[in-house]
Each structure stands twice: as C-alpha cells, then as structure tokens.
C-alpha beads as a LAMMPS data file, in Angstrom:
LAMMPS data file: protein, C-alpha beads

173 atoms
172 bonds

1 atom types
1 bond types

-500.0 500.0 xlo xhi
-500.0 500.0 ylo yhi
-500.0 500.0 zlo zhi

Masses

1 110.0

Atoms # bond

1 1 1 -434.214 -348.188 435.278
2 1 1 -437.236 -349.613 436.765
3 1 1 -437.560 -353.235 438.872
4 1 1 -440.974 -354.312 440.415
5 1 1 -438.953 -354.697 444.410
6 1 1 -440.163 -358.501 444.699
7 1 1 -438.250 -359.377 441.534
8 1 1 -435.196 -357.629 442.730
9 1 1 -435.211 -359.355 446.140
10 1 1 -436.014 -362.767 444.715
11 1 1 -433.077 -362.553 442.031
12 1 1 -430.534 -361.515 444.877
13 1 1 -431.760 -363.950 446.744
14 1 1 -430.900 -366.795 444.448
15 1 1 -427.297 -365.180 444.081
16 1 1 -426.603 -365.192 447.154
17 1 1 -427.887 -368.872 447.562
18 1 1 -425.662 -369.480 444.494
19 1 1 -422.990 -368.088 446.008
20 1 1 -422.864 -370.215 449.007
21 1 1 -423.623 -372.970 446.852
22 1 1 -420.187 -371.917 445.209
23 1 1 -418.418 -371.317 448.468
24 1 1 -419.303 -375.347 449.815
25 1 1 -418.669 -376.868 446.642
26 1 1 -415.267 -375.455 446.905
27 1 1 -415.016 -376.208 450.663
28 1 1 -415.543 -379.929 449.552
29 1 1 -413.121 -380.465 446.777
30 1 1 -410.818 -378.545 449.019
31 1 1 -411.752 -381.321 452.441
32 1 1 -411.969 -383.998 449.322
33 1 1 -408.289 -383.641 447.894
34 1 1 -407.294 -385.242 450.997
35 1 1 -408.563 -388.240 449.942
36 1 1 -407.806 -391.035 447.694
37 1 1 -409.504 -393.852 445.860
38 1 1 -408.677 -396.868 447.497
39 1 1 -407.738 -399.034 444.598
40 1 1 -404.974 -396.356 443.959
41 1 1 -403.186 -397.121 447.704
42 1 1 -400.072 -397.919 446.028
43 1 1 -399.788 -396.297 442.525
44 1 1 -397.139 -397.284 439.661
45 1 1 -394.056 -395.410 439.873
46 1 1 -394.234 -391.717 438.769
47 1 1 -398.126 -391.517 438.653
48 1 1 -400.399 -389.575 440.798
49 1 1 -402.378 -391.316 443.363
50 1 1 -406.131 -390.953 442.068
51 1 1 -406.961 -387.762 444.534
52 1 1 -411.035 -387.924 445.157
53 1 1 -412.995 -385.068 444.207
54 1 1 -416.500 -382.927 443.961
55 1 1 -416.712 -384.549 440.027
56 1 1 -416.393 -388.180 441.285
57 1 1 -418.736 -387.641 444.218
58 1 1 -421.486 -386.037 441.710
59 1 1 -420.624 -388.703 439.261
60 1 1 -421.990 -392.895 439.473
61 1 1 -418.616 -393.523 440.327
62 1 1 -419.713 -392.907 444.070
63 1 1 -421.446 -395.875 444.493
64 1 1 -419.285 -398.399 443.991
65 1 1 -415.750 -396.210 444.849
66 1 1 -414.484 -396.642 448.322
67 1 1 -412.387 -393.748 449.248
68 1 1 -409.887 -393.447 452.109
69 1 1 -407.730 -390.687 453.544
70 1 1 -404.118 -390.031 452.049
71 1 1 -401.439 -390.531 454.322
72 1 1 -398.245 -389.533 455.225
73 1 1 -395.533 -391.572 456.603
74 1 1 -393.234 -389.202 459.348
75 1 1 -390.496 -390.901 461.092
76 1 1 -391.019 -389.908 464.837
77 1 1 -389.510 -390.663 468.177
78 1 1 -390.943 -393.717 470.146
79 1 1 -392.650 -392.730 473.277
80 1 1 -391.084 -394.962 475.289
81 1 1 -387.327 -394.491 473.809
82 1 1 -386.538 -391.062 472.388
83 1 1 -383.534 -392.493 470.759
84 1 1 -385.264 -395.102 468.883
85 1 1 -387.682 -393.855 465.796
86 1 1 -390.846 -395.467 463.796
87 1 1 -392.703 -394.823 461.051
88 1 1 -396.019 -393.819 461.812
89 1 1 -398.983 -393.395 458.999
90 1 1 -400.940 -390.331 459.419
91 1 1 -403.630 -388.862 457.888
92 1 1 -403.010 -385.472 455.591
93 1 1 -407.012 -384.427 456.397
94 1 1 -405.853 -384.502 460.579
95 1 1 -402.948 -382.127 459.749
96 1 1 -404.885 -379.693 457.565
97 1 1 -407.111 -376.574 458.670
98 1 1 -410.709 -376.895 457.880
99 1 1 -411.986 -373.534 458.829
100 1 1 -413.634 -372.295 455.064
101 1 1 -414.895 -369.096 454.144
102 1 1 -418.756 -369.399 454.246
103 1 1 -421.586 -366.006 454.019
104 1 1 -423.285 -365.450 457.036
105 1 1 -425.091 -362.571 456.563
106 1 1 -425.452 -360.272 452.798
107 1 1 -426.575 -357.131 453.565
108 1 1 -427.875 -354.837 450.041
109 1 1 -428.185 -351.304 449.919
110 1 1 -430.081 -349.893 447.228
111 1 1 -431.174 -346.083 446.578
112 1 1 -433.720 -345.823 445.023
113 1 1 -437.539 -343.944 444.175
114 1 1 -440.392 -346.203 444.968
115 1 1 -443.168 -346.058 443.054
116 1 1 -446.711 -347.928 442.769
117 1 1 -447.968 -348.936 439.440
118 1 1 -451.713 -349.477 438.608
119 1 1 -451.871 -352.939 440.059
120 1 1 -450.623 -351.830 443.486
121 1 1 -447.274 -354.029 442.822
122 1 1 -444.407 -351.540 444.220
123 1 1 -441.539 -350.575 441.974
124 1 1 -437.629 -349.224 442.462
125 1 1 -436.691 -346.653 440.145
126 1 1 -432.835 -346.649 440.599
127 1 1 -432.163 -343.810 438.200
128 1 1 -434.060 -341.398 439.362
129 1 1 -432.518 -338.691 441.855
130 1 1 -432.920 -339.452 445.608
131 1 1 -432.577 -337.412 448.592
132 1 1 -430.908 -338.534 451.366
133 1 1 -434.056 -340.531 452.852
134 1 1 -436.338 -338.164 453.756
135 1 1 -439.213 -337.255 451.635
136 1 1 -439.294 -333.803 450.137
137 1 1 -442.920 -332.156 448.311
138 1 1 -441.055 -333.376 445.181
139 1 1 -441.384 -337.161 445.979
140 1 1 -445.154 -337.140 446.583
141 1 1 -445.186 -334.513 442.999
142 1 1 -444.716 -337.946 441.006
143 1 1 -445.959 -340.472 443.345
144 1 1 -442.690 -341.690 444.818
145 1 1 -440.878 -341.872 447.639
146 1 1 -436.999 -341.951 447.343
147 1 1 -434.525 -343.180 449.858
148 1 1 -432.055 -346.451 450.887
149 1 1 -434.038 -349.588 450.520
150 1 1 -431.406 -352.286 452.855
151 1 1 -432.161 -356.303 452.316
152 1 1 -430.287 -358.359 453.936
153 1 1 -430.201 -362.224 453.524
154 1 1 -429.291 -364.805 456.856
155 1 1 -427.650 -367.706 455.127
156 1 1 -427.437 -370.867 456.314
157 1 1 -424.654 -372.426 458.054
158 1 1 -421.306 -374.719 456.754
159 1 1 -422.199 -378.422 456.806
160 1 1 -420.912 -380.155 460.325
161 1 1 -420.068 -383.475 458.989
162 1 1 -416.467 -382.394 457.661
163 1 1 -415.234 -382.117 461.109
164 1 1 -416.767 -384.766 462.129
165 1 1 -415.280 -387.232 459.800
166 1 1 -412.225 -385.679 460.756
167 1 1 -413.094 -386.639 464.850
168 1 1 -413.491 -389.765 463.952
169 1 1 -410.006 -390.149 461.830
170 1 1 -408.148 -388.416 464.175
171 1 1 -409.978 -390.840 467.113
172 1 1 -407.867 -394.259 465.327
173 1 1 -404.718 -392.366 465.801

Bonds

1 1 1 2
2 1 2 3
3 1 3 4
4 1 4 5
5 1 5 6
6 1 6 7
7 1 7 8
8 1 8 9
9 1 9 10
10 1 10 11
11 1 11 12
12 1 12 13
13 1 13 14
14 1 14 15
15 1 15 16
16 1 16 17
17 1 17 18
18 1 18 19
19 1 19 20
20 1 20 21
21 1 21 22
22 1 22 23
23 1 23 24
24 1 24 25
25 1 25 26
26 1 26 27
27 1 27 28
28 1 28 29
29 1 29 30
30 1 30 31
31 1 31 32
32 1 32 33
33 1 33 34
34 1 34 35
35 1 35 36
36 1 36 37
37 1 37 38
38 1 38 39
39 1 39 40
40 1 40 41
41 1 41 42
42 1 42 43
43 1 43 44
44 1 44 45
45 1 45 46
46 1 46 47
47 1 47 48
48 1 48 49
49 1 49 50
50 1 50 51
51 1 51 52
52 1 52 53
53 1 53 54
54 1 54 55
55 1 55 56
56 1 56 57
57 1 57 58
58 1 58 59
59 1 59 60
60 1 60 61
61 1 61 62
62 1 62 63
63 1 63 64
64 1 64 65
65 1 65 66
66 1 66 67
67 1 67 68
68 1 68 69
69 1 69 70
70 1 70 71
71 1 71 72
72 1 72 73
73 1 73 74
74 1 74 75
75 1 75 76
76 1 76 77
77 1 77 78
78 1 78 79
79 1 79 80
80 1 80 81
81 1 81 82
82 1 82 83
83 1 83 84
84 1 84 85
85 1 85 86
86 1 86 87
87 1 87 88
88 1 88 89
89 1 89 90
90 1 90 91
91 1 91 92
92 1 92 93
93 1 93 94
94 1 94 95
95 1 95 96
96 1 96 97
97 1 97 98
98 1 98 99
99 1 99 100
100 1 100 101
101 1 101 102
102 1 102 103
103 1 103 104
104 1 104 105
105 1 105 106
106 1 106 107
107 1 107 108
108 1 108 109
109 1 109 110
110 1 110 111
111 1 111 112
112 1 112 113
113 1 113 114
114 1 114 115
115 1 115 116
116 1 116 117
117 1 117 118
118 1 118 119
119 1 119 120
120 1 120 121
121 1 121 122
122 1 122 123
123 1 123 124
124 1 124 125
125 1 125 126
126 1 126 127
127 1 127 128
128 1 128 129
129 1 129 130
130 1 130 131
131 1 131 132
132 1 132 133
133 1 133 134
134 1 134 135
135 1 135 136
136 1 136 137
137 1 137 138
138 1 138 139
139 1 139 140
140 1 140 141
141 1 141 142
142 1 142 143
143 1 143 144
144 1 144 145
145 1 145 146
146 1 146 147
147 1 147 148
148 1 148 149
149 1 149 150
150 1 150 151
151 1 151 152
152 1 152 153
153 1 153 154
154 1 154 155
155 1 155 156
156 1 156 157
157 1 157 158
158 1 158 159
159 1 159 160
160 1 160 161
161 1 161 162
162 1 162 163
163 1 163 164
164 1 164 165
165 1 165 166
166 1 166 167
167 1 167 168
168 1 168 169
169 1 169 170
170 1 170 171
171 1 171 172
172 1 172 173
C-alpha cells in the first residue's frame, strides 16, 4: 500500500488533534457535573438537580444560564467547641481531583520503503519488505530506501482555568 508521506503525517496529525480534542471535552463534562443550574438550587422532591454540562455550554442556553457549584452540606465540629457541630455548605468541585488524562507527546513508528515518484513528492510503501534500516543494493535496485520512518507530535497543554476556578471557590471557604 502506497501513501505520498505528507498525507500520512497530516492525517495523523489531525487524529491526534482529535484526540485531545476528545480527551478535554471529556475533562469538561467531567469538571462540569459539579455544577448546577442555578434556577434548580432547590429541586422538587425526587428530581435531579439540573447537573450543567459540555451540551448546555455548546448550546444558546449559555448565555442567559447562570451556573453555580453543587454543594454538600457535612455536619462538622465548631472550631472553637469540639462538642458543638454546624452545618457547613461546601462545594463538591473543592473535594474532587482534577488531574485528567491529557497527550503530551504521540510518537509513530512506521516501516516502511520510500520511494520518489515523477514529481519529486516522496512516497511510503508499507507493504513492501524492509530491512532493519540500513540500505542493502536491493533498495537502490527499485529506487527505494526501506527503514523506520518515527513522527512524533508535541501536543498542547490542558487548559489552566479549571483549577483556577477551583482557587477561587475554594478561596470563599
């Protein structure tokens, strides 16, 4: 099977964007479920409270929706008397672990005869037999070279602003 090698690198390389595309969208409904609509504080009796996601964010709904973090309420110990106890609110995004699974590096290893056509544009042929790498007087017989063609692809970093929306929640407490 022949591939010109620019078309091959170009079409991994919008995978693996795709793939980290993939990998934040889930990262956000994930941060996102920690959330509720506001107007759904206090929901009726045996219904859900209205958990905010990736859909509503994507959606109009986002511009006139004010979200706020779910809560929890924990009965704890008063600082001052141990024996005494409140009810304190807090946050379910301030307990949870944001760490997400994000690429940082894809590294492809292909092997592969290389080839020229008539326009100068190099090829892959990734059926042919290779050697291990080095060239042998049977390569140059046909005009290509075989061996381990490696791409690898630096991919951006995770978004900051998660944890920083979480600073700033856990800051109020």
């Amino acid at each position: 099977m022949e591939f010109e090698v620019g078309k091959l690198i170009e079409s991994i390389g919008i995978s693996v964007s795709e793939a980290q595309q993939g990998l934040e969208n889930h990262a956000l409904q994930r941060f996102l479920h920690y959330f509720e609509a506001a107007s759904c504080r206090n929901p009726s009796p045996g219904n859900e409270p209205c958990r905010w996601g990736v859909k509503n964010i994507l959606s109009k709904e986002r511009e006139t929706q004010v979200i706020e973090p779910a809560a929890v309420k924990i009965l704890m110990p008063c600082e001052d008397d141990l024996s005494e106890k409140r009810v304190v609110e807090i946050p379910l995004v301030t307990l949870a672990n944001h760490m997400q699974i994000h690429l940082d590096k894809v590294t492809v290893k292909v092997k592969a005869r290389l080839l020229t056509d008539s326009t100068g544009s190099v090829r892959m042929n990734i059926n042919a037999p290779v050697s291990n790498g080095m060239s042998s007087s049977e390569d140059s017989e046909d005009g290509g070279e075989s061996g381990m063609i490696e791409m690898v692809f630096n991919v951006a970093g995770m978004s900051e602003g998660e944890s920083r929306v979480v600073q700033n929640i856990q800051r109020v407490l």
